[in-house]
N, C-alpha and C positions, 0 to 999 in steps of 0.2 A: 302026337298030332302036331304038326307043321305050324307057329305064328305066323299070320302073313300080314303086312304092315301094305295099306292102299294110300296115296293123297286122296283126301274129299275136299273139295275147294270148304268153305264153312258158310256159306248161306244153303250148300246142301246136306248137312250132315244128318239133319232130322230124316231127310228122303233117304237117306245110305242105307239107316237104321232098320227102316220099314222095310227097304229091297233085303236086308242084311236079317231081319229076323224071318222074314219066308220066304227065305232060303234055309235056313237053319231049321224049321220047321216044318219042310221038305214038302213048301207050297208054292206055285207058280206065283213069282215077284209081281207083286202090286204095279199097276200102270204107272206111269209118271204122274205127278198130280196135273199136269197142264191137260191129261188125258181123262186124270178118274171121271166119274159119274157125278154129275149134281148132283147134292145131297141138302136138304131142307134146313133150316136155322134152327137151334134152340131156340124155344121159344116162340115157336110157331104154330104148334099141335097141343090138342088136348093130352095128348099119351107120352108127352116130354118129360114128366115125371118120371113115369115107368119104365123108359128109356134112359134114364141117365141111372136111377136104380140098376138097372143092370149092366151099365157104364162101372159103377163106382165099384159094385160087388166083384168086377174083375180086374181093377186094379193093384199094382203090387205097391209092397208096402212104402218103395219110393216113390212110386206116383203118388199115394194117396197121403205122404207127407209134402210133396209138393203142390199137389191139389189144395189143399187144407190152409196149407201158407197164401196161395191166392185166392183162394174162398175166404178166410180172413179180412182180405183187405182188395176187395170185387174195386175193381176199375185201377189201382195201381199198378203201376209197371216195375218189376222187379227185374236187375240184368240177372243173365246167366249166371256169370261168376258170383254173386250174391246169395244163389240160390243155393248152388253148389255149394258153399262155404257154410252155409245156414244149414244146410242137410247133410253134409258130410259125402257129397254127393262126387265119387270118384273120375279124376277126368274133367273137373272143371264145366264149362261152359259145353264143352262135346259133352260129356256124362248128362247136362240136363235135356240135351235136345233127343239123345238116347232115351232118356226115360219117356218122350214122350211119344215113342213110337206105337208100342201096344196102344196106349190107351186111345193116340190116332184112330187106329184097326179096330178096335170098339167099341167107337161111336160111330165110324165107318158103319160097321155092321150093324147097325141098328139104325139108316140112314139119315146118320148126323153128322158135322163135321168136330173136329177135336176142339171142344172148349176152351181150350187154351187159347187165348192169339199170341201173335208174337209180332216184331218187327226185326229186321235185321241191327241196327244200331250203326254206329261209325264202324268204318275201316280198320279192320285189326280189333276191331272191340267184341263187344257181346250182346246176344238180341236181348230183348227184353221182353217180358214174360205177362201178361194177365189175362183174369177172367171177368170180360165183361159182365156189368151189373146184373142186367135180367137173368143173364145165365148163370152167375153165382148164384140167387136166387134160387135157382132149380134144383142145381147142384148142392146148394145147403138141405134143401129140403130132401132131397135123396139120403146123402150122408145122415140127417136125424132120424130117418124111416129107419136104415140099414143097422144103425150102433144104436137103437133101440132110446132115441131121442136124444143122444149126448152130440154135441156140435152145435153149431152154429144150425139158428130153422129160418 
């Protein structure tokens, strides 16, 4: 099998990822986001518990160490390279915007948008990474329903 090396400018690598896993999972590529579907806030619905429960339960094991590092500390901004470094997370700043593709795709699927925020950062640098307060919140409490009450509630 052929490596093939693309440029992605870097405010869109997280979008690359998404077109870049469904395709690889031999699904018609996600719209642009300027295009997706509105999709309702955390934190707006009674059933946002149950919905991030099933957020969390398909997360892989580096989402759900990156998750954990910003449910830890809800409202802090963490850069890329930081996170990367903290998780051993391959790729640097592209490696974390990568990991946050699935978990994108399902919260998408469950019409939420991905927990995570981000902001670009300076030029040449790194975005930076958190989970809003209320939505930590939610997210803690899922993570304690799921690992049978260990984590953060």
């Amino acid at each position: 099998m052929p490596d093939v090396t693309v440029p992605v400018p870097d405010d869109r690598v997280a979008e690359f990822y998404g077109f870049f896993s469904a395709w690889l999972a031999g699904e018609d590529a996600p719209a642009s986001p300027a295009a997706s579907v509105a999709v309702a806030p955390w934190g707006q619905s009674d059933d946002d518990l149950g919905k991030a429960q099933v957020v969390w339960s398909k997360l892989s094991e580096r989402a759900t160490a990156m998750f954990e590092l910003l449910l830890d500390e809800p409202g802090n901004k963490v850069s890329g390279e930081e996170i990367a470094d903290r998780l051993g997370i391959p790729n640097g700043k592209y490696g974390v915007a990568g990991v946050l593709a699935w978990p994108g795709r399902h919260a998408n699927a469950v019409g939420r948008p991905l927990p995570v925020q981000y902001d670009d950062g300076p030029v040449g640098g790194s975005a930076s990474y958190w989970i809003a307060p209320a939505t930590a919140a939610i997210f803690n409490s899922a993570r304690s329903a799921i690992n049978g009450g260990e984590g953060n509630a």
